[in-house]
C-alpha positions as CSV (number, residue, x, y, z in Angstrom):
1,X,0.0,0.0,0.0
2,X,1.6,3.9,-1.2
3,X,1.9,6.5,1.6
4,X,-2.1,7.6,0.1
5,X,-3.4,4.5,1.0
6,X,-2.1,4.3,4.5
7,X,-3.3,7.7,5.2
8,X,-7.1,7.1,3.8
9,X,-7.0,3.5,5.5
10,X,-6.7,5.5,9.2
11,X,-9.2,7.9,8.1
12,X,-7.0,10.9,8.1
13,X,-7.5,13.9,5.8
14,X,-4.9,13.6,2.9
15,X,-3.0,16.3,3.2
16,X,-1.7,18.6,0.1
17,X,1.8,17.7,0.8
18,X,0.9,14.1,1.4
19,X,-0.9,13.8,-2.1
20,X,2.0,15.5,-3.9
21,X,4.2,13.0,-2.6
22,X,2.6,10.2,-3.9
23,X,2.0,12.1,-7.4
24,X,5.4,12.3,-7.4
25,X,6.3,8.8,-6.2
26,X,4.0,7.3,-9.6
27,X,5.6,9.9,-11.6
28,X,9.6,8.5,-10.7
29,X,8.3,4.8,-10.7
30,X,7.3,5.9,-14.9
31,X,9.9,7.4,-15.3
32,X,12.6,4.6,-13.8
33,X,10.3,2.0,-15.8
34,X,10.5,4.0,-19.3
35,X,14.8,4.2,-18.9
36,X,15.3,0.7,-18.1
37,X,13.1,0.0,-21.5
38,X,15.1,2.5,-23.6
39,X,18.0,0.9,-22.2
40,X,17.1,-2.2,-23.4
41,X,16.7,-0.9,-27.0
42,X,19.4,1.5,-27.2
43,X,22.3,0.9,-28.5
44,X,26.1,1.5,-28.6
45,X,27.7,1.0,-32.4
46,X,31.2,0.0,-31.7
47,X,34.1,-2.3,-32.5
48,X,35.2,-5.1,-30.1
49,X,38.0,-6.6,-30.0
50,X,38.0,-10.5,-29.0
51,X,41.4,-11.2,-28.8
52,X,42.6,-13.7,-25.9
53,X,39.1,-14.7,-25.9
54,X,38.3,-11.1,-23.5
55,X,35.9,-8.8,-25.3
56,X,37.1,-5.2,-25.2
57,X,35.8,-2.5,-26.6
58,X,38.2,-0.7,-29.7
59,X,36.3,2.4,-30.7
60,X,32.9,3.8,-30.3
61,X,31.2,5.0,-33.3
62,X,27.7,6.4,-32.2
63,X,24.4,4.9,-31.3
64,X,21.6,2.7,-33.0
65,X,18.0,2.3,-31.7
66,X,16.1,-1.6,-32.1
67,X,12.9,-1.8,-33.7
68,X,10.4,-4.4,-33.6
69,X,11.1,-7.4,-32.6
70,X,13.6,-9.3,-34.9
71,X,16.8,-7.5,-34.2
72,X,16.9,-4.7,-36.3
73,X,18.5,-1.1,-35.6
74,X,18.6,2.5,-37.2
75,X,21.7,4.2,-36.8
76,X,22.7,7.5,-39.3
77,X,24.3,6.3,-42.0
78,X,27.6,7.9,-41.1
79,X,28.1,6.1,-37.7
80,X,28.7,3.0,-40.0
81,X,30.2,4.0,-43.4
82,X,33.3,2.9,-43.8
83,X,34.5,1.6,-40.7
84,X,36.5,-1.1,-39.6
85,X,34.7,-4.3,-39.0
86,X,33.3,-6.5,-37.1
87,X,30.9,-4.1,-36.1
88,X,29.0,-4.7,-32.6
89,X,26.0,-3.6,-30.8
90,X,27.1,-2.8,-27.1
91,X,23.9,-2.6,-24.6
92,X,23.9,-1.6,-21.1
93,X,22.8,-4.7,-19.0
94,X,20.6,-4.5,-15.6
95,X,22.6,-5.1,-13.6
96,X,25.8,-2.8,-15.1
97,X,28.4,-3.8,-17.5
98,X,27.9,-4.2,-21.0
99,X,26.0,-7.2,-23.4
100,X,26.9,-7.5,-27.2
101,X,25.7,-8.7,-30.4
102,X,27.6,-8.6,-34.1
103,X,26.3,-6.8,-36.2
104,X,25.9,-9.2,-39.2
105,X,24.6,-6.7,-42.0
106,X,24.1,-3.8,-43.2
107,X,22.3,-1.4,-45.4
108,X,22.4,2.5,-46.1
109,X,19.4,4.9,-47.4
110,X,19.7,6.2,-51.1
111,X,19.9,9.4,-49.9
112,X,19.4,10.5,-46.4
113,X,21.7,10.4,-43.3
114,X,19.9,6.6,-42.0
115,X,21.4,3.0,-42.2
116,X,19.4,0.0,-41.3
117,X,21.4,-2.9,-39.4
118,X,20.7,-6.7,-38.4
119,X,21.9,-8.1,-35.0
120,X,22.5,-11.7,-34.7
121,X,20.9,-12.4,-31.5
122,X,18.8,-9.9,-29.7
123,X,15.4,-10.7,-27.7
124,X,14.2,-7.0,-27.0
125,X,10.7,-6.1,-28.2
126,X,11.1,-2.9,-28.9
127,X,9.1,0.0,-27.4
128,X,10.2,2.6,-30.2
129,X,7.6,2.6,-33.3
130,X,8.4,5.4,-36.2
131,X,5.5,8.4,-36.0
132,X,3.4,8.3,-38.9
133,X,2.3,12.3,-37.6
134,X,3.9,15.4,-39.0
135,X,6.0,17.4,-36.6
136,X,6.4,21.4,-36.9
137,X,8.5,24.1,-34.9
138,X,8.3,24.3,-31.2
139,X,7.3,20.3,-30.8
140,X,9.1,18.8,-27.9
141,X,11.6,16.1,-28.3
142,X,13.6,13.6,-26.3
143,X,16.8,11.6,-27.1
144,X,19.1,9.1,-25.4
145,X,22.3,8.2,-26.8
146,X,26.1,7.0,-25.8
147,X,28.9,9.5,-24.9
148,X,31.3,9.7,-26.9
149,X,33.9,9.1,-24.6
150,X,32.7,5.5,-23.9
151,X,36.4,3.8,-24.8
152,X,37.5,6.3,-21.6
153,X,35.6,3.7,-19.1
154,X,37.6,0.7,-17.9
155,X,35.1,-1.9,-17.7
156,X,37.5,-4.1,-16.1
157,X,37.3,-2.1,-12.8
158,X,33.7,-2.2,-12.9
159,X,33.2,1.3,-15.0
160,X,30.4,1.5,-17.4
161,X,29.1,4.9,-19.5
162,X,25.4,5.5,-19.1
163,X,22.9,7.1,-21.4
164,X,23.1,10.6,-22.0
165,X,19.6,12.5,-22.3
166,X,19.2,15.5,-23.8
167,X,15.4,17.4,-24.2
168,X,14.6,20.4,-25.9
169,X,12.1,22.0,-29.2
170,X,12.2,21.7,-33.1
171,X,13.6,25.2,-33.9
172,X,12.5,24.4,-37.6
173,X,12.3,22.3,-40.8
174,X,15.1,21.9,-42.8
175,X,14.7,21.2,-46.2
176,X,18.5,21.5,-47.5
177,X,21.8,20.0,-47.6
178,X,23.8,20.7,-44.5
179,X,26.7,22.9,-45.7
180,X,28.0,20.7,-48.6
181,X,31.2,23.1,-48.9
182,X,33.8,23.6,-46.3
183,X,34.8,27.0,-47.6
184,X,34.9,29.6,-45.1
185,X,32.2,32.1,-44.8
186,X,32.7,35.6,-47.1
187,X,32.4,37.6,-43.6
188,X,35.1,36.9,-41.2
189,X,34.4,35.9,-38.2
190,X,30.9,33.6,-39.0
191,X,32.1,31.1,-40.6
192,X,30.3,27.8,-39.0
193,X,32.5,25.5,-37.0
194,X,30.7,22.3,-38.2
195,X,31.3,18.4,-39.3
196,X,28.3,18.5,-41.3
197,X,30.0,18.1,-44.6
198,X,30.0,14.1,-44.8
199,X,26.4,14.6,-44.0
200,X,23.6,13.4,-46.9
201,X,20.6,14.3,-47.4
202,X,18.1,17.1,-47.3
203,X,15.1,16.7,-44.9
204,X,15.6,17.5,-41.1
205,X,14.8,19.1,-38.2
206,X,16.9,21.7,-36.2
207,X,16.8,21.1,-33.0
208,X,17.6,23.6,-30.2
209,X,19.8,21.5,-28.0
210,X,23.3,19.5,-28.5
211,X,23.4,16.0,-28.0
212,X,26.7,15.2,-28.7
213,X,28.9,13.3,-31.3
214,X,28.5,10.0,-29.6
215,X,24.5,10.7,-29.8
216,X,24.8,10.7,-33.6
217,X,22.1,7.5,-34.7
218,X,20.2,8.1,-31.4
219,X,16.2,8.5,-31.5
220,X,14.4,11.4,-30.9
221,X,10.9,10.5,-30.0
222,X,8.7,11.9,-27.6
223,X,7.1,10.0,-24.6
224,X,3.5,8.6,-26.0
225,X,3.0,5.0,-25.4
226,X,4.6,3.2,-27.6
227,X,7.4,5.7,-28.0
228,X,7.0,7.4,-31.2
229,X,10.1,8.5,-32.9
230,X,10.4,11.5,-35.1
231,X,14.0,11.7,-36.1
232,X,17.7,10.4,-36.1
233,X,19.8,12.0,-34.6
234,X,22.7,13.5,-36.7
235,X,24.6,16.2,-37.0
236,X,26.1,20.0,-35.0
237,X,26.9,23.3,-35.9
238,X,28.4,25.6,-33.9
239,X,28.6,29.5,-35.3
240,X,31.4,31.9,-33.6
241,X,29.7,35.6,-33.3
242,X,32.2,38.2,-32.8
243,X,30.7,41.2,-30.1
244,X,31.7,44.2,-28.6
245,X,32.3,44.2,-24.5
246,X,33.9,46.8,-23.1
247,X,35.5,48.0,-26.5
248,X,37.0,44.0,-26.7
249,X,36.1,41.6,-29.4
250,X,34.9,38.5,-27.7
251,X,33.6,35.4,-29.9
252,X,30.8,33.9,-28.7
253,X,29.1,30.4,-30.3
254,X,25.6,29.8,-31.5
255,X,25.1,26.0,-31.5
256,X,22.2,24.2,-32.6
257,X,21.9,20.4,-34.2
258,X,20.1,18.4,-36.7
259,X,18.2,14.9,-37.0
260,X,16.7,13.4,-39.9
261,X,13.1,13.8,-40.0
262,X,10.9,10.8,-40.1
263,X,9.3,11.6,-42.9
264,X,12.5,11.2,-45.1
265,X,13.0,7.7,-44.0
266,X,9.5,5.6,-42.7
267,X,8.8,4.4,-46.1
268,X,12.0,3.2,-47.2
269,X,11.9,-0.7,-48.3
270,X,15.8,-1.6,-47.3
271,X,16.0,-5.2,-48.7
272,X,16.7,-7.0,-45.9
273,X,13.4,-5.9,-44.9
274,X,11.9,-8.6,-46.9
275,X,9.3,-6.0,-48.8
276,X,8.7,-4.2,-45.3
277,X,9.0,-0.5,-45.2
278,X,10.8,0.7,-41.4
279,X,7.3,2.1,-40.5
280,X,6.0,-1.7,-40.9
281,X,9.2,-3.1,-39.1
282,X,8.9,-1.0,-36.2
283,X,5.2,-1.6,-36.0
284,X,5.7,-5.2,-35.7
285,X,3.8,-6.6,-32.4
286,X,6.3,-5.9,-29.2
């Protein structure tokens, strides 16, 4: 019985304070409940060396997100092009350290910044099911993703990355190529700090918060039941401004990031699909 419970069982007036308690108690529980099922499904795209029969992991690429139920993740496409192999998906298990899987195949979008890839063993039904809705400016988003720095933890002594959430709003639509050329800006002093120029496509939000590189792949999704993603996460810019304090030039960065819209991607047919589009895949019964 919750602390409401007790208090109504001895006939006692529940108090304000009492009440907000146990609103707040539900509202932890949800939350505790939701993070242990997007840990499940969310995961690290690295390499792992096997050598002396002790898996250790070589390098950290980004992040990938399961969908439906037969081991299948979306990732961007730049987390896996042309990186060593064998690739592995690194989860975070219960009870801390690190499961894996080999990633057995592969396949990358036409066009946009999204790769599709196979598992060889993974028993998650996955809570994450592609939006089918439209989003616009000012929408709310959530992602979890690796850090970057996961190589830096020495999982021999018992040290393990966690997820890294970020929140924030759509600051618009994007319907462009992210700064295809790396030459400088005409007007010194604005030219973008960026690594958007290995970066395809032309359909994505930006997004008013910065993940991080390790995020890249990640889902953004907000929290309706099934959790409905709207985007991959992909890419940052960061702009230096040049202002005037106290008759000084001081730079000062703008930074914002991208993801590639849902709508880009839902209705792609990769092959190893078998005729399924992602929307289908990640609609499959969890």
């Amino acid at each position: 019985m919750n602390k409401l419970g007790i208090v109504l069982a001895f006939g006692l007036a529940c108090s304000p304070w009492v009440a907000a308690q146990a609103q707040t108690s539900v509202v932890e529980q949800g939350l505790h409940e939701r993070l242990a099922q997007v840990r499940n499904c969310v995961i690290s795209v690295a390499r792992v060396d096997t050598a002396g029969g002790m898996a250790k992991i070589a390098a950290t690429y980004g992040t990938a997100f399961l969908i439906g139920n037969r081991g299948f993740a979306l990732t961007a496409k730049h987390v896996i092009a042309g990186k060593a192999k064998p690739l592995a998906a690194l989860t975070m298990a219960e009870a801390g350290g690190w499961t894996w899987n080999k990633i057995v195949a592969s396949e990358m979008h036409p066009s946009e910044d999204v790769a599709i890839v196979k598992l060889n063993a993974s028993s998650c039904r996955s809570g994450f099911r592609l939006s089918s809705s439209v989003e616009v400016a000012s929408s709310r988003y959530r992602i979890y993703g690796y850090p970057g720095d996961a190589t830096r933890f020495e999982t021999t002594k018992g040290e393990f990355p966690d997820l890294v959430y970020t929140e924030g709003y759509i600051r618009r639509r994007y319907s462009a190529s992210l700064y295809p050329s790396a030459e400088p800006s005409a007007t010194a002093g604005t030219s973008p700090v960026t690594e958007t120029s290995h970066i395809s496509g032309t359909s994505f939000f930006e997004l008013s918060q910065i993940a991080g590189t390790g995020t890249s792949g990640g889902p953004v999704f907000d929290l309706a039941e099934p959790m409905h993603v709207i985007g991959i996460y992909s890419a940052e810019k960061h702009t230096p401004h040049v202002i005037q304090m106290g008759g000084q030039p001081v730079t000062q960065l703008t930074s914002v990031s991208y993801a590639v819209r849902d709508d880009a991607f839902r209705d792609w047919k990769p092959a190893m699909l078998g005729g399924r589009t992602v929307l289908e895949e990640s609609q499959i019964a969890r």
